[in-house]
KETIFI-371440 format. One line per field, with one value per residue (C-alpha): residue number from 1; residue in three letters; z, x, y. Coordinates in steps of 0.5 Angstrom, whole numbers. Each point is the difference from the previous one (the first is absolute). Layout:
seq <- NUM/...
type <- Ala/...
pz <- Z/...
px <- X/...
py <- Y/...
end
This chain:
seq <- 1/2/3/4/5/6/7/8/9/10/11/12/13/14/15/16/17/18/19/20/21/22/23/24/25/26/27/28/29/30/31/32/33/34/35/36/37/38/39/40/41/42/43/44/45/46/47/48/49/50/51/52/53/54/55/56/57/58/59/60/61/62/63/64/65/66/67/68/69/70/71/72/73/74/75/76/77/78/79/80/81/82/83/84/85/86/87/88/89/90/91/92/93/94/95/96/97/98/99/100/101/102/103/104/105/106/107/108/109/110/111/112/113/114/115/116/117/118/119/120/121/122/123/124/125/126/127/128/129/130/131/132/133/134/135/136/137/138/139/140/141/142/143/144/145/146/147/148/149/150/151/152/153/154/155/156/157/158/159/160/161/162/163/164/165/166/167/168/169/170/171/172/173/174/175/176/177/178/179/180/181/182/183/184/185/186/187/188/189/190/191/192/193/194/195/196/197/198/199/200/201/202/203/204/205/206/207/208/209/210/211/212/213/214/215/216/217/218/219/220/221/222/223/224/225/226/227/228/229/230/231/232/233/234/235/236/237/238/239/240/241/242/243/244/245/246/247/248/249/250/251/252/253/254/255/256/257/258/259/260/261/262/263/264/265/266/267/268/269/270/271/272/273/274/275/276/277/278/279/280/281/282/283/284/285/286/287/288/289/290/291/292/293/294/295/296/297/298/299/300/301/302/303/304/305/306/307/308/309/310/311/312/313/314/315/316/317/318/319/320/321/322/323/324/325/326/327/328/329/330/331/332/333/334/335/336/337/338/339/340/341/342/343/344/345/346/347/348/349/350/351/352/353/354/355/356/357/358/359
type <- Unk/Unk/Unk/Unk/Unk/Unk/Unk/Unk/Unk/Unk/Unk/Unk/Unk/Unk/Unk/Unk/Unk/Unk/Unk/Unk/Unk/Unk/Unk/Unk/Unk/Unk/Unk/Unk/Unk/Unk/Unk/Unk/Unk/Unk/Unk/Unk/Unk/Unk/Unk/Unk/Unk/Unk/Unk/Unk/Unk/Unk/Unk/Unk/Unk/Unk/Unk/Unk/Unk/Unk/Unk/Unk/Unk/Unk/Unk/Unk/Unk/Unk/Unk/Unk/Unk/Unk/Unk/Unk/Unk/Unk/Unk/Unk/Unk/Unk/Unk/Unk/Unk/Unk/Unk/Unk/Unk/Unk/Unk/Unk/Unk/Unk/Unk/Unk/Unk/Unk/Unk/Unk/Unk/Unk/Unk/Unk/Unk/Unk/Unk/Unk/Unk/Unk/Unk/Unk/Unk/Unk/Unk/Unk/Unk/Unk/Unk/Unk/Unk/Unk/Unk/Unk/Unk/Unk/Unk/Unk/Unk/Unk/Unk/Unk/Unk/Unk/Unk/Unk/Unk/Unk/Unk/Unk/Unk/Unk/Unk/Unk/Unk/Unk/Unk/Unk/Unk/Unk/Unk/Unk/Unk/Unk/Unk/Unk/Unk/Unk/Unk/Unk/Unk/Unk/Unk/Unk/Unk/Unk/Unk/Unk/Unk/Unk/Unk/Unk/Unk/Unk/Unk/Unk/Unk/Unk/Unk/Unk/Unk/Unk/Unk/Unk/Unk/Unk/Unk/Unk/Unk/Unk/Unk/Unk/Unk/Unk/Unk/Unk/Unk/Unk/Unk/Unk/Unk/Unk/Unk/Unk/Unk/Unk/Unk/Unk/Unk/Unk/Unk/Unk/Unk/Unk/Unk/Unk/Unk/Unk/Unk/Unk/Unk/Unk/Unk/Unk/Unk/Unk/Unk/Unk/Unk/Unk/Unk/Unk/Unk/Unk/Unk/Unk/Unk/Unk/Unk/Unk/Unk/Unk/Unk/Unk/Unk/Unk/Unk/Unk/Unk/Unk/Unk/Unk/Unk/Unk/Unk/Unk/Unk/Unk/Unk/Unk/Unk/Unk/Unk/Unk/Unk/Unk/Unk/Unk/Unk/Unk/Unk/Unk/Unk/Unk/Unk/Unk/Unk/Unk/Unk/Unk/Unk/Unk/Unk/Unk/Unk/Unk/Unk/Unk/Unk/Unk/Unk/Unk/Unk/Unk/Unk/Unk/Unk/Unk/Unk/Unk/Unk/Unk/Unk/Unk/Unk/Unk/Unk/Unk/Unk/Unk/Unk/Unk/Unk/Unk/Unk/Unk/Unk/Unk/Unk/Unk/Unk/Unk/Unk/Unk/Unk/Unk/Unk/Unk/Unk/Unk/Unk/Unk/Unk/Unk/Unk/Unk/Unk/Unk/Unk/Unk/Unk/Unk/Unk/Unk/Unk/Unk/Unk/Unk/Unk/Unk/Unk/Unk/Unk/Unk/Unk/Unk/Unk/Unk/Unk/Unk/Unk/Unk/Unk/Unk/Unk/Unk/Unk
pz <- 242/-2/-4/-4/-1/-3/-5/-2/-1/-5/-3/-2/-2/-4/-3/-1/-4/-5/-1/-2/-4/-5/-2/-1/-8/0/1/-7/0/-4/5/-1/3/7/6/5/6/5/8/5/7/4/6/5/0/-6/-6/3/4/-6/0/-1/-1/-4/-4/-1/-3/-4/-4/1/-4/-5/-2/0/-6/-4/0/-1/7/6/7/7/7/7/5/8/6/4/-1/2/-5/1/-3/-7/0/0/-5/-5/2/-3/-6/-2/2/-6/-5/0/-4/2/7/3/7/3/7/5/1/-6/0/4/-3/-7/1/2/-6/-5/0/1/-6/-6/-5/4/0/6/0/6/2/3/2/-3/0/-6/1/-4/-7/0/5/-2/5/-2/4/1/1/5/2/-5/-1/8/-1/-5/5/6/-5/-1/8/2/-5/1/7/3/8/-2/3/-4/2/-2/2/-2/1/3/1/-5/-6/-5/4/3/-8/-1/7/-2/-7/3/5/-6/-4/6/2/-7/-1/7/5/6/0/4/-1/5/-1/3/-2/1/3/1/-3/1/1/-7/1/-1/-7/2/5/-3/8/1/-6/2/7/-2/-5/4/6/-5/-4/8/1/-6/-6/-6/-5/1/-4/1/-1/3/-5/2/7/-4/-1/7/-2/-6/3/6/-4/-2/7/2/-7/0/-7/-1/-5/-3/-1/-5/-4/-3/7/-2/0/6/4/-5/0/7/-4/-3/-4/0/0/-6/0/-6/2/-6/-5/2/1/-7/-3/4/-2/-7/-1/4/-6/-5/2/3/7/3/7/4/-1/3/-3/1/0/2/-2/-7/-3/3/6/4/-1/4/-2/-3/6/-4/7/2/-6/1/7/0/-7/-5/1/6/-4/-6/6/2/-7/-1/5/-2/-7/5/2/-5/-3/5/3/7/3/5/5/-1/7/-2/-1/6/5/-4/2/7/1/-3/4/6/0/-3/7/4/-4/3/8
px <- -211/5/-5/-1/8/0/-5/3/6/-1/-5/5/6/-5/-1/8/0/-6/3/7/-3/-3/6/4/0/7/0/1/8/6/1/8/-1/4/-4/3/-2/-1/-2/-4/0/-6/-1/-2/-7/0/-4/-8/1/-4/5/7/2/-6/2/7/-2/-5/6/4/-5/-2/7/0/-5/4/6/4/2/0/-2/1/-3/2/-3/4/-3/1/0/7/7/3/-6/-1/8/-1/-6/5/6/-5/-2/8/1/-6/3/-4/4/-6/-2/-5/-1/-2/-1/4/2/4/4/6/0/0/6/3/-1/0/8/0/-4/1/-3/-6/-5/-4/-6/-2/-8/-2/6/6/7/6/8/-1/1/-5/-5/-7/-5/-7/-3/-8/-1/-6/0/-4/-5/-1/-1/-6/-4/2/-4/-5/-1/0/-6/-3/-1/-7/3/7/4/4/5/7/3/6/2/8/4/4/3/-5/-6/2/0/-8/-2/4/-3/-7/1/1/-6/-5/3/0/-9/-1/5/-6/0/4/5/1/6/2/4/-1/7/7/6/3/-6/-3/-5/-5/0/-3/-4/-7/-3/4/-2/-7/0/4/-6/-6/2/2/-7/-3/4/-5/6/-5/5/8/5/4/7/1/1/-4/-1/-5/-4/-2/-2/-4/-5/0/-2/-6/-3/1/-4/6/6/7/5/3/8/5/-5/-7/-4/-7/-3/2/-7/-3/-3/4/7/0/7/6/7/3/7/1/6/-3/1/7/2/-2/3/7/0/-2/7/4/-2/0/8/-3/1/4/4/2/-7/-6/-7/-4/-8/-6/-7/3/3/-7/5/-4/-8/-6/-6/-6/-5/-4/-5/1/-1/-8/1/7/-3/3/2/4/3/2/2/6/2/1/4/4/2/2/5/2/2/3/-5/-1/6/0/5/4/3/1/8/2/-4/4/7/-3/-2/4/6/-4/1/7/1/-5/4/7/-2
py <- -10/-4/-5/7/1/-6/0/7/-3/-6/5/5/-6/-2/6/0/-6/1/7/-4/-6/6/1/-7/2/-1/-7/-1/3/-4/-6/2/7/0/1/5/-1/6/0/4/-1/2/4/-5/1/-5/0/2/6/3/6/1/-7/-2/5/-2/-7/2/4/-6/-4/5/1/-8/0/6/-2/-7/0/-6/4/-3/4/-1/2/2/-5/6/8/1/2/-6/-4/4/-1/-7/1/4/-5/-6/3/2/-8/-2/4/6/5/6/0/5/2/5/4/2/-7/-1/6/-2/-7/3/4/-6/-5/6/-2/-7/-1/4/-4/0/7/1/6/3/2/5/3/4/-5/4/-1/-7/-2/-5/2/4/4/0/6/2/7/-3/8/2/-5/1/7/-2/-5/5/6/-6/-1/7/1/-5/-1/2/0/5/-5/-5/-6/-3/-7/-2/-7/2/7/-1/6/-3/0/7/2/-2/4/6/0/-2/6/6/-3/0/7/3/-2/3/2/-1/-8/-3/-7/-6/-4/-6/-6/-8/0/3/-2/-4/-4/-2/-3/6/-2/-7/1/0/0/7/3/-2/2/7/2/-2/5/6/-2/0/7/4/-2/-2/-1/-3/-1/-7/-1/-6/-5/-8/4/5/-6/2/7/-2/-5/5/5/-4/-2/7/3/5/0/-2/2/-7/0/-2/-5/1/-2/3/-6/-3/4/2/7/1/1/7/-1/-4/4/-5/0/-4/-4/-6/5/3/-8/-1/6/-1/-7/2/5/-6/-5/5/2/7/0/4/-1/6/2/2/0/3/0/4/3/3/-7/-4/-2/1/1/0/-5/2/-1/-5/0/7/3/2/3/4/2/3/8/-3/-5/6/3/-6/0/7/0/-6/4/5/-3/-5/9/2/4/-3/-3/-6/0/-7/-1/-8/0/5/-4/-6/3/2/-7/-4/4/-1/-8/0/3/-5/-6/4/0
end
């Protein structure tokens, strides 16, 4: 399985890198034109977890060909708060005057380089951080797009019983089992859901433990579960070649992973995190970004989108897939509301190790 992980992994970097040299028109811009430079520090699971991260990179590299800018990543060699600290302190130390980070990690690190940097502006990912002038929040209403995929799984399913991993209990992963919940239940309340995770915090590793992820889908698939969705970032490499030797369905997650088993991913849940990077880095350079401020991106700005089914199309047809996308216009209208637990889990869970870190 490993050998496979591999492969899988080269051939989605490689992918990254065509998809940028496509856009490298701008190598033509006035030499005199100053170059900002602007940093990403990554989550631990670097670039090829072929999720999250890889979806970070790619916007950092697309921002690179559209904009007359220098860009720089780090990546933590451990999933603590301590090590993504260090990543930002790097980045400040390079000259970077635009900084993104993101996750849980970055939250308590942020708050306090925001004031002990004011020239430089710092965005970030994946959670919402105000109260400071030159800090962003870039949100993901990853609710929503949940709720699309959950529908897509309770039609879909042939057994009735669907499945959820989630690499770590955190807010944000609770967000996407929430939404997926609701979407299953709106199609049909009589299937039912399993949820596990990789691990609990504070152990991070379910996000990068492909063995887990592995272990965890071939006992749900074994269990009558045919279809899964995976939201464990590197360790959903696992349930997607799980997913294959088992002959059951997987849901991929932040980036396109429908080519990864080819036939035996139904979708991806995208989180376009490359485009939100590109455009925030697009109102940085144009003098348009604005601290104190949350962004916000979901279903009805392509923030969130769900991939074509490319390989799936011919078997879950094409009344099903009508089916999806209606439902996407009804909530994108108001029509269906999705729950959105991300920010009170945050605060429960950010109060509950703030207590931990007092004992």
């Amino acid at each position: 399985m490993h050998n496979i992980n591999r492969f899988i992994t080269i051939a989605f970097l490689i992918s990254i890198l065509i998809a940028g040299c496509g856009k490298a028109g701008k190598s033509d811009e006035e030499p005199t034109r100053r170059y900002r430079k602007i940093g990403l520090a990554l989550g631990y699971a670097g670039i090829g977890d072929m999720a999250f991260n890889d979806m970070q990179y790619r916007g950092l590299i697309q921002a690179k060909h559209e904009y007359p800018i220098d860009v720089v990543y780090k990546v933590p060699t451990t999933e603590t708060i301590g090590e993504q600290e260090r990543c930002i302190q790097d980045l400040i130390d390079e000259g970077c005057e635009l900084i993104f980070s993101s996750g849980i990690f970055s939250v308590e690190g942020l708050k306090r380089y925001a004031p002990m940097y004011p020239q430089i502006h710092f965005v970030l990912l994946d959670n919402p951080l105000s109260g400071f002038d030159n800090v962003s929040s870039a949100i993901y209403s990853q609710h929503e797009g949940s709720f699309l995929v959950g529908f897509l799984a309770s039609k879909f399913s042939r057994t009735g019983k669907v499945g959820f991993i989630g690499g770590v209990d955190i807010p944000v992963i609770k967000a996407f089992l929430q939404g997926f919940k609701e979407g299953i239940q709106y199609a049909d309340p009589k299937v039912t859901l399993t949820a596990k995770y990789c691990s609990e915090a504070p152990d991070f590793n379910g996000f990068n433990d492909p063995d887990k992820g592995y272990k965890l889908a071939t006992e749900m698939y074994d269990q009558g579960i045919d279809v899964i969705y995976n939201v464990a970032s590197a360790s959903g490499n696992g349930i997607i070649t799980a997913a294959k030797d088992r002959g059951k369905y997987v849901i991929g997650v932040d980036s396109n992973q429908d080519a990864l088993a080819k036939g035996y991913v139904l979708t991806s849940m995208m989180k376009r995190i490359d485009l939100s990077i590109s455009d925030l880095v697009g109102k940085f350079i144009k003098g348009e970004l604005k601290g104190n401020t949350i962004y916000t991106y979901g279903l009805g700005n392509d923030g969130i989108q769900l991939t074509d089914m490319k390989y799936t199309r011919d078997f879950i047809g094409e009344k099903l897939i009508i089916e999806v996308y209606n439902v996407r216009q009804k909530i994108i209208d108001g029509k269906i509301k999705v729950t959105n637990i991300h920010e009170q889990y945050l605060k429960e869970y950010l109060d509950e190790q703030g207590s931990k870190a007092e004992e």
